[in-house]
ZAVOTOR-941180 format. One record per residue (C-alpha): residue number from 0; residue in three letters; chain; x, z, y. Coordinates in nm, 2 decimals. Layout:
<sites>
num,residuo,cadena,X,Z,Y
NUM,Ala,A,X,Z,Y
...
</sites>
This chain:
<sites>
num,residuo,cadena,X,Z,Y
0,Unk,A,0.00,0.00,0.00
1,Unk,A,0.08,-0.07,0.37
2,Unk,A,0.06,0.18,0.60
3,Unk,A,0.10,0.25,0.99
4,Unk,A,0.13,0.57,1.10
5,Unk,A,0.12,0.65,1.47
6,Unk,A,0.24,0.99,1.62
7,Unk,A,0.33,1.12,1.97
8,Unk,A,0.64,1.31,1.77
9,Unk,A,0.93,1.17,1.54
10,Unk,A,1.28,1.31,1.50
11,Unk,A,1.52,1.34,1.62
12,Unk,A,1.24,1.60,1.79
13,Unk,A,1.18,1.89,1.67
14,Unk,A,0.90,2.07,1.56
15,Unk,A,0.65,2.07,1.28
16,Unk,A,0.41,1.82,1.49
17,Unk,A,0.70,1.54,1.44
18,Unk,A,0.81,1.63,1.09
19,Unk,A,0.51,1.63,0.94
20,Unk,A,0.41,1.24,0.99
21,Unk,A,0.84,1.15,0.92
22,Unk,A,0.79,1.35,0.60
23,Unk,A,0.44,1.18,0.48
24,Unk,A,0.61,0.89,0.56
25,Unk,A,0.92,0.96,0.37
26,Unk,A,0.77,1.05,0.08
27,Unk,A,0.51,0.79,0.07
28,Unk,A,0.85,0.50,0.08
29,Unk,A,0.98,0.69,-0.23
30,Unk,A,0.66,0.66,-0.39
31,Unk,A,0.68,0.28,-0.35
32,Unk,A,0.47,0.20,-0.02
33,Unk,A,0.56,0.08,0.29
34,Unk,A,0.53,0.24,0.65
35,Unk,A,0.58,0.15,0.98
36,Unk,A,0.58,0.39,1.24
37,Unk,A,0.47,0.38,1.63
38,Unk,A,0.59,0.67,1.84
39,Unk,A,0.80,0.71,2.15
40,Unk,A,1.13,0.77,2.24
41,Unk,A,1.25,1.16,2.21
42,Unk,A,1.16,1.34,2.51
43,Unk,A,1.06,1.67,2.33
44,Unk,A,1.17,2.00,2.17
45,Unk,A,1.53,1.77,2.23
46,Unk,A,1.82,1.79,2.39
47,Unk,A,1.84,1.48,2.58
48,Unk,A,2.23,1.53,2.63
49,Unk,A,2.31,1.48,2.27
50,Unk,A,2.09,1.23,2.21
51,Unk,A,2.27,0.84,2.13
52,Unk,A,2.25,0.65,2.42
53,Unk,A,2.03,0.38,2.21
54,Unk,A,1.70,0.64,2.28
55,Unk,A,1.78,0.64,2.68
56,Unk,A,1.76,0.28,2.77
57,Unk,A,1.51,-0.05,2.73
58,Unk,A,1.12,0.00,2.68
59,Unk,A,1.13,-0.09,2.31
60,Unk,A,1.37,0.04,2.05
61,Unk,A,1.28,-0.05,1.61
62,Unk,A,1.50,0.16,1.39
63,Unk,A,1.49,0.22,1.02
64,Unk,A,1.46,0.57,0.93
65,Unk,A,1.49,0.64,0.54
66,Unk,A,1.30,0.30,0.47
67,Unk,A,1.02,0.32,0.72
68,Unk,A,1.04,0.06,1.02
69,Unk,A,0.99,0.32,1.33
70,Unk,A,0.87,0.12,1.67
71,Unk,A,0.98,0.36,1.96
72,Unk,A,0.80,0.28,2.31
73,Unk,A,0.86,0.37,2.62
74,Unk,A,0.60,0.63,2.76
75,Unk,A,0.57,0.80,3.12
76,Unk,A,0.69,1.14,3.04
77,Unk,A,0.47,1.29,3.28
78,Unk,A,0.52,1.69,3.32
79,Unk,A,0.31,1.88,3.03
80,Unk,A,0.27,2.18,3.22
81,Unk,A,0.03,2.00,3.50
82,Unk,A,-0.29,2.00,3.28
83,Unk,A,-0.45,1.72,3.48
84,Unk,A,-0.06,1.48,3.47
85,Unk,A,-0.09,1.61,3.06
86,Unk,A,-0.41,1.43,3.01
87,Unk,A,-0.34,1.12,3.22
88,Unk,A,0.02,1.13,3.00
89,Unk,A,-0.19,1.10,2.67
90,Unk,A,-0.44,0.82,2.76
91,Unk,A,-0.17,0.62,2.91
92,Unk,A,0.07,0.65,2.53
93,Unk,A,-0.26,0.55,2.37
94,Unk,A,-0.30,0.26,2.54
95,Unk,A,0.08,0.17,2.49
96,Unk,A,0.06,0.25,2.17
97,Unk,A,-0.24,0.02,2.13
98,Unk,A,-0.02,-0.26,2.29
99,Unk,A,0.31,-0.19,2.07
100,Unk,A,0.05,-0.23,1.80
101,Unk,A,-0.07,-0.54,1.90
102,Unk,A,0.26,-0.71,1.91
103,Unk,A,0.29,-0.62,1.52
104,Unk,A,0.14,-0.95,1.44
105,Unk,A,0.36,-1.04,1.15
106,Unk,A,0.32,-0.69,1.01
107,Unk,A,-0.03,-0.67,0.77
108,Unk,A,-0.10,-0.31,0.72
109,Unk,A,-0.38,-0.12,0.44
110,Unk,A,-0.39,0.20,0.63
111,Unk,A,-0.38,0.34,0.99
112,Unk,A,-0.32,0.68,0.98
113,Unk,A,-0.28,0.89,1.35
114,Unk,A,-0.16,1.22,1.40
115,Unk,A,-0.41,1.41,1.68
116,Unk,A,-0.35,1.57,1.88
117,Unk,A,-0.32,1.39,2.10
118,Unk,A,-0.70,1.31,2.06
119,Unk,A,-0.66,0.96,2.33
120,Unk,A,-0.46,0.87,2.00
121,Unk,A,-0.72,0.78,1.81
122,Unk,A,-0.86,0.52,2.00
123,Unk,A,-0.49,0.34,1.97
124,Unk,A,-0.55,0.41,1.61
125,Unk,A,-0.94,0.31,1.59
126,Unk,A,-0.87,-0.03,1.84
127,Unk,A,-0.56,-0.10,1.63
128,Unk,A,-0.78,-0.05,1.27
129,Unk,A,-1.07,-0.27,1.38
130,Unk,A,-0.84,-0.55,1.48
131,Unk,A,-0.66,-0.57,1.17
132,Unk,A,-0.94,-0.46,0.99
133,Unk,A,-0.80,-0.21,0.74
134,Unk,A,-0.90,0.20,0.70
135,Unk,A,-0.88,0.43,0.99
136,Unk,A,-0.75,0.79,0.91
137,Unk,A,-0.73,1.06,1.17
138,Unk,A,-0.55,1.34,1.05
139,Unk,A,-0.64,1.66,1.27
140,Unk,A,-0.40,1.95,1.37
141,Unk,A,-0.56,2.11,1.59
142,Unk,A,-0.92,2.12,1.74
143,Unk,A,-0.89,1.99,2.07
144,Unk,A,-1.08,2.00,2.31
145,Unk,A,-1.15,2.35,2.16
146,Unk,A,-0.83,2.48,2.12
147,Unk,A,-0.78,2.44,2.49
148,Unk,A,-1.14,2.58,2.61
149,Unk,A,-1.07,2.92,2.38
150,Unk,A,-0.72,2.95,2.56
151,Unk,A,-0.89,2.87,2.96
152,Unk,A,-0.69,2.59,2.98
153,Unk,A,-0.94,2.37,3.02
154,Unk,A,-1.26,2.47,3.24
155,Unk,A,-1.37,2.17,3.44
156,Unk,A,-1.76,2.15,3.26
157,Unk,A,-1.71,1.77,3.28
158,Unk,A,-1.41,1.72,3.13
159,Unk,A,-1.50,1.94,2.85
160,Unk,A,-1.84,1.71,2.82
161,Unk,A,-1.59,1.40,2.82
162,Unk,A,-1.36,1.51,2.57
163,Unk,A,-1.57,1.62,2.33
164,Unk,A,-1.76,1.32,2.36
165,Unk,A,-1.46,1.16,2.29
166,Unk,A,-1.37,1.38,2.03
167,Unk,A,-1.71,1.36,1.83
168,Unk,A,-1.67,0.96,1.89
169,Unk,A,-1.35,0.94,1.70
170,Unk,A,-1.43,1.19,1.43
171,Unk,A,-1.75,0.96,1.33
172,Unk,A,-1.57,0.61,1.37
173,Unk,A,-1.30,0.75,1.16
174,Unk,A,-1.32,0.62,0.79
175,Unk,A,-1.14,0.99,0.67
176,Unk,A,-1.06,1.25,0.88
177,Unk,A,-0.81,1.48,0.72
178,Unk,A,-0.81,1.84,0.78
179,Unk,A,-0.59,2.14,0.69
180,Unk,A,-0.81,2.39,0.61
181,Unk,A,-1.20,2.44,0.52
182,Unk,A,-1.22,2.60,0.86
183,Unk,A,-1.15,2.31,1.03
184,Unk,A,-1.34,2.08,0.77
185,Unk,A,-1.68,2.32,0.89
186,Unk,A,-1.57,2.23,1.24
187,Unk,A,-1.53,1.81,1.21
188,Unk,A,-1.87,1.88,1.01
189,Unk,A,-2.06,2.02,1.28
190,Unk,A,-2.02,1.70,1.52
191,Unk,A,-2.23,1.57,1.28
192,Unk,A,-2.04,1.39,1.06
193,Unk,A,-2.08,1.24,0.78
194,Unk,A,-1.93,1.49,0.45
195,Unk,A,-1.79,1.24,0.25
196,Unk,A,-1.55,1.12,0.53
197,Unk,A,-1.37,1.44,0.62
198,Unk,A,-1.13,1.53,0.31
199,Unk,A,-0.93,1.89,0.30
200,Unk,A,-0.57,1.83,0.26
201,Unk,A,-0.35,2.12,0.33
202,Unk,A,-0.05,2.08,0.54
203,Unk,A,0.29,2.07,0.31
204,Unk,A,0.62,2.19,0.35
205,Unk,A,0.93,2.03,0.16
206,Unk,A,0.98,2.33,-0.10
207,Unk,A,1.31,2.14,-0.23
208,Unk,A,1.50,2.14,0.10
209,Unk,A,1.31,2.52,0.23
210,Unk,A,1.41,2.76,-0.04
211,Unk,A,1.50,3.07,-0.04
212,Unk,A,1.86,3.12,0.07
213,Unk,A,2.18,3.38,0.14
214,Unk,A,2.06,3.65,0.38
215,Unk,A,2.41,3.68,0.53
216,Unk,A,2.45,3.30,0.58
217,Unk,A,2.62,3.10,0.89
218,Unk,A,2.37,3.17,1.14
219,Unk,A,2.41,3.52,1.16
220,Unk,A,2.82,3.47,1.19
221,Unk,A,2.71,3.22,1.48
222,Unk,A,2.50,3.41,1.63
223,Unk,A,2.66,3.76,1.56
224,Unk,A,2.37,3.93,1.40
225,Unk,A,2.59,4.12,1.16
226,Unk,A,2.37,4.33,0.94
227,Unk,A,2.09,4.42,1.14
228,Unk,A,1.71,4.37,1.03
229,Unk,A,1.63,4.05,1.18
230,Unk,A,1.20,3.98,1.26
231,Unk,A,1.24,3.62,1.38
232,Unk,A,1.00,3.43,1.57
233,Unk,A,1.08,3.06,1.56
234,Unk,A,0.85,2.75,1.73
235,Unk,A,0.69,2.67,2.02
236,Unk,A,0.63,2.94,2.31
237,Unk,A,0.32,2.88,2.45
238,Unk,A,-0.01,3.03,2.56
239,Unk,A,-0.18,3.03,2.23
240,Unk,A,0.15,3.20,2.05
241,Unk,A,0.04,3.52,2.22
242,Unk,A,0.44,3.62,2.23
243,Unk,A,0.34,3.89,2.47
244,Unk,A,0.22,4.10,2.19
245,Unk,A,0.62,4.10,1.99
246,Unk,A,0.76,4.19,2.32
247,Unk,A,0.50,4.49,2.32
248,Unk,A,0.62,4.55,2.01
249,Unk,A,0.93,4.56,2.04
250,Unk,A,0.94,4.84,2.25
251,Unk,A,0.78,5.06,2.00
252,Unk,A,1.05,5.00,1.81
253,Unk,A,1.33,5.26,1.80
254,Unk,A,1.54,5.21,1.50
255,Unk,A,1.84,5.03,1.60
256,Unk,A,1.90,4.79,1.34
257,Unk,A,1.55,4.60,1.38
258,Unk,A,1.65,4.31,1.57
259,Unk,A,1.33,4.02,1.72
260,Unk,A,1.51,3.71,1.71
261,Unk,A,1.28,3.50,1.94
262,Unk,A,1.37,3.10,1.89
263,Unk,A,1.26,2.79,2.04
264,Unk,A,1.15,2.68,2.40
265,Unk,A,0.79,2.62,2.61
266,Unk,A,0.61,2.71,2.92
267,Unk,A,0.60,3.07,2.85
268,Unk,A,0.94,3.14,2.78
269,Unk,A,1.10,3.21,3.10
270,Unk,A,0.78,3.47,3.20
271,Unk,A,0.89,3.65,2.86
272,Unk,A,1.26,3.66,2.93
273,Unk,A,1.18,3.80,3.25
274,Unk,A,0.98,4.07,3.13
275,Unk,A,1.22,4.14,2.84
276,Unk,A,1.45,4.20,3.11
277,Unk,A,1.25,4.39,3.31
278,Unk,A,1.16,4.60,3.03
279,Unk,A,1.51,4.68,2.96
280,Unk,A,1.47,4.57,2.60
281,Unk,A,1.79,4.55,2.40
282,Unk,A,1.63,4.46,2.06
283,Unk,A,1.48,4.13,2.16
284,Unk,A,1.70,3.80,2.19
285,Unk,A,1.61,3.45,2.26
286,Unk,A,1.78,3.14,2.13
287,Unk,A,1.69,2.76,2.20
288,Unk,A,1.49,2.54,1.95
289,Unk,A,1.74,2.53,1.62
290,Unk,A,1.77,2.15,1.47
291,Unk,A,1.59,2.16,1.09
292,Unk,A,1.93,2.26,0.91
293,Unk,A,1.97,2.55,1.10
294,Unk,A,1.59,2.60,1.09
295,Unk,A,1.67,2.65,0.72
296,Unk,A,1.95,2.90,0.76
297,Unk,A,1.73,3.12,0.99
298,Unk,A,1.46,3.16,0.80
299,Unk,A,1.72,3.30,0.51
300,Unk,A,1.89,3.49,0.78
301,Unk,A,1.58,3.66,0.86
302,Unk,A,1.43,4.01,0.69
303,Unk,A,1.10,3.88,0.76
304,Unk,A,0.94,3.66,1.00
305,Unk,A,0.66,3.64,1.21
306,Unk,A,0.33,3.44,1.27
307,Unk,A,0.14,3.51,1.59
308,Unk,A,-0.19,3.36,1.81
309,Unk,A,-0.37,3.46,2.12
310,Unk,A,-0.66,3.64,1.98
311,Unk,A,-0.87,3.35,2.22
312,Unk,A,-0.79,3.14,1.96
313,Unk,A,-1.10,3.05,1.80
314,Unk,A,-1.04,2.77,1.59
315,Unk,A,-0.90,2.86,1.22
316,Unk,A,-0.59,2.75,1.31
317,Unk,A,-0.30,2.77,1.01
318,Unk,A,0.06,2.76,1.18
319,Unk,A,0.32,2.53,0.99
320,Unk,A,0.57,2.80,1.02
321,Unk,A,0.33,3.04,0.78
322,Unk,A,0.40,2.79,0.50
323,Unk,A,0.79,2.72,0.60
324,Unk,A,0.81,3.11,0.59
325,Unk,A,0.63,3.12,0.23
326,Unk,A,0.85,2.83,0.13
327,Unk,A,1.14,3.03,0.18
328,Unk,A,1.07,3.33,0.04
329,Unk,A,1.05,3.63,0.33
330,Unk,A,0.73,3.82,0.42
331,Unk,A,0.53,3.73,0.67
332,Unk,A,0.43,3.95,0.95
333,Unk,A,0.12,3.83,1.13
334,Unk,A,-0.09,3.92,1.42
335,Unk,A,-0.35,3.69,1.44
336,Unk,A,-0.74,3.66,1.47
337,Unk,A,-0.87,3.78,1.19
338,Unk,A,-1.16,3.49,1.10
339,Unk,A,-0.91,3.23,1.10
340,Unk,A,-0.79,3.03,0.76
341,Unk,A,-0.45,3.17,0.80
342,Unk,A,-0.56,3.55,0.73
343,Unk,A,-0.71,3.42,0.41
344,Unk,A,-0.40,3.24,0.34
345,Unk,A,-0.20,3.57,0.38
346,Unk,A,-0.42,3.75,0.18
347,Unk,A,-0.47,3.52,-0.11
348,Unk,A,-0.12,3.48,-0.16
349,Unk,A,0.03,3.82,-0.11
350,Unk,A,0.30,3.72,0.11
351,Unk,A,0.29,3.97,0.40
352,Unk,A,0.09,4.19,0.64
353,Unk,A,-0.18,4.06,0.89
354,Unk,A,-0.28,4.28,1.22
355,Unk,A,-0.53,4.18,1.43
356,Unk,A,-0.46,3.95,1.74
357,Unk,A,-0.26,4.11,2.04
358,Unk,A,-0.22,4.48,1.85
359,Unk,A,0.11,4.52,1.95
360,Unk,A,0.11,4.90,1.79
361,Unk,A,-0.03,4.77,1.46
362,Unk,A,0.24,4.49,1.49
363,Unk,A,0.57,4.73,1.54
364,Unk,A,0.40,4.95,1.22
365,Unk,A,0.41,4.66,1.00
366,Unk,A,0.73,4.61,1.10
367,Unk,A,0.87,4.93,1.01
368,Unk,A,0.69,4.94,0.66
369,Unk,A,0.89,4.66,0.56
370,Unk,A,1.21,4.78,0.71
371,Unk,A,1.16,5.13,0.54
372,Unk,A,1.06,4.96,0.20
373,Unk,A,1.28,4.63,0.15
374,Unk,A,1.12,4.58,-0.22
375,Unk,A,0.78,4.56,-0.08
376,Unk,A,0.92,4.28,0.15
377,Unk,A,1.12,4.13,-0.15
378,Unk,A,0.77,4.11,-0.33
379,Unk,A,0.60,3.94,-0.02
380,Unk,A,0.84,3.70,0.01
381,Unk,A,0.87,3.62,-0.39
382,Unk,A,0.48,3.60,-0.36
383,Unk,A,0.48,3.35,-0.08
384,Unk,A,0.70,3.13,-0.22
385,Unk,A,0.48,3.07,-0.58
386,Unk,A,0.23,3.04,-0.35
387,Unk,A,0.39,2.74,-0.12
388,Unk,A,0.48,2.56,-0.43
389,Unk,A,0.16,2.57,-0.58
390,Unk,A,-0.02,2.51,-0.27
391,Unk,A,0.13,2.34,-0.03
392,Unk,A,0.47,2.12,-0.18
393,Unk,A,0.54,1.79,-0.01
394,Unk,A,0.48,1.62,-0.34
395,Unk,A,0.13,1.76,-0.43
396,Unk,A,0.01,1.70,-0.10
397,Unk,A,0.09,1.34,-0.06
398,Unk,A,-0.07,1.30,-0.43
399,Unk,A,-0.36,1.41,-0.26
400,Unk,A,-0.34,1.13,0.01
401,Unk,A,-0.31,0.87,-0.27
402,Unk,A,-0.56,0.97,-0.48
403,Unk,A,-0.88,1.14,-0.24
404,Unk,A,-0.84,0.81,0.02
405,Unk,A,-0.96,0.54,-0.21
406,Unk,A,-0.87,0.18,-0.07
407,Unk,A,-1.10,-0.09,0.05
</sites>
């Protein structure tokens, strides 16, 4: 089969949003099909000093990346933190998109698969799909617009009208729409769509290259952690991570050896150093986003690791790092909201502890019952990681896209 996926994200970025499609697609060339991909050229979760100088010049770049034929296009890059310059951003990469897909003419594809958000995506993916007339499949991450009304990021009453106009539109021109969890199935489902186009296929992590690893590995000589108990913290900071609660936590803390390692970068990161620093906190550190490899190596350096959402996150969100933290065998330590998917997830597999949303008291005590009792966090993580490789292995998972998306 021929397929086309288009994404916002590809590595060299970093983040879960752009290796999720590079490892469906990946996977699905070793399995015998062929992909093209249509993204744009790095601009996120990147440093742009390091990067070759092939991905800072022209408006068109095609690569092959482990046998798929990647398309980068030049996009505006307009600031993400102006909500109103965001949206404009993501219409105007649709349309381009749209175009670079176009101008594929020699290429026949089977399957257009689009990675939302961004939602404006979907129409590059829908136009694109009714052109060539082959199978449309949106597959959803997170529930926007909802996501950003539950956070106050979005309040305007008619662009919330618009959007989820938009977003009901795509959901029911859509041939499948793939969801993570049955939370979010229940949400696609109640834009009235039809039940035999939205299809549960839980997000995967690669369980051969995320294993569990040598606690006293490279990255803590790099970083000179030496032996303390490292809770780490690694992904995006943003509004909806709620990072504000493991600061508060932290200075509950007292033992001297427990160590938050916060890693990554966002909007909310330089407010959270600040008030680190104003707190006087000695037990929290901040390091940039880590490339995959040493992604990898900080998990294993950690003593257990930590999932955490605003508790006005609605939407039964499951963070990719809950499975990469499974996969690599250390408990998980999770404040989240508690009707969410990932709760379930965390109880159902035994891998860790889940406090409510923003209990930064509840947090630190969870904390501390792991650092007191390092065979109970042994057992989480041992648990976890049967239940990544049952659940969630890169393998299964794309089995699942080839068998529950039947063709034509």
């Amino acid at each position: 089969m021929k397929w086309l996926l288009i994404t916002a994200y590809f590595p060299p970025e970093i983040g879960s949003a752009s290796f999720l499609f590079y490892e469906l697609g990946k996977k699905l060339v070793e399995r015998g099909h062929k992909v093209t991909v249509i993204t744009g050229y790095p601009s996120y979760n990147v440093d742009m000093r390091k990067l070759p100088l092939k991905y800072k010049k022209g408006i068109c770049l095609k690569e092959n990346i482990d046998g798929m034929k990647v398309v980068r296009l030049k996009t505006l890059r307009l600031p993400r933190y102006i909500p109103i310059a965001r949206g404009i951003d993501q219409f105007l990469t649709a349309f381009i998109f749209f175009i670079g897909g176009l101008f594929l003419k020699k290429q026949s594809f089977d399957r257009v698969a689009v990675y939302s958000p961004p939602l404006p995506l979907g129409l590059a993916a829908l136009a694109i799909s009714r052109i060539k007339k082959v199978q449309f499949v949106l597959n959803v991450q997170d529930l926007f617009p909802q996501s950003a009304i539950d956070l106050g990021i979005l309040q305007n009453r008619f662009l919330i009208h618009a959007f989820e106009r938009l977003e009901t539109f795509i959901y029911k021109k859509a041939d499948f729409v793939t969801v993570h969890s049955e939370g979010n199935r229940q949400h696609v489902l109640s834009k009235a769509v039809n039940p035999a186009q939205v299809l549960t296929i839980p997000n995967w992590i690669d369980t051969d290259l995320v294993r569990p690893g040598d606690r006293n590995n490279d990255f803590r000589k790099e970083f000179a952690l030496g032996d303390s108990f490292i809770i780490s913290f690694a992904g995006v900071i943003g509004y909806s991570q709620d990072l504000d609660v493991v600061i508060e936590s932290a200075s509950f803390i007292k033992e001297e050896d427990i160590v938050f390692l916060i890693v990554g970068d966002g909007v909310e990161k330089e407010r959270l150093q600040n008030k680190v620093r104003m707190k006087n906190l000695k037990n929290v550190i901040f390091l940039p986003m880590q490339p995959k490899d040493k992604y990898v190596e900080l998990l294993a350096a950690s003593d257990a690791c930590l999932v955490t959402l605003h508790e006005s996150v609605k939407t039964p969100v499951v963070p990719s790092k809950l499975l990469s933290i499974m996969a690599a065998a250390r408990p998980v330590i999770a404040s989240l909201p508690l009707e969410g998917d990932a709760p379930k997830i965390i109880e159902e597999s035994g891998c860790g502890i889940c406090v409510k949303a923003g209990a930064s008291k509840e947090l630190a005590d969870a904390v501390k019952s792991i650092h007191s009792n390092r065979q109970l966090g042994q057992q989480y993580g041992e648990r976890g990681r049967r239940y990544a490789e049952d659940n969630f292995s890169l393998k299964k998972c794309v089995s699942l896209y080839e068998t529950l998306l039947p063709e034509n």
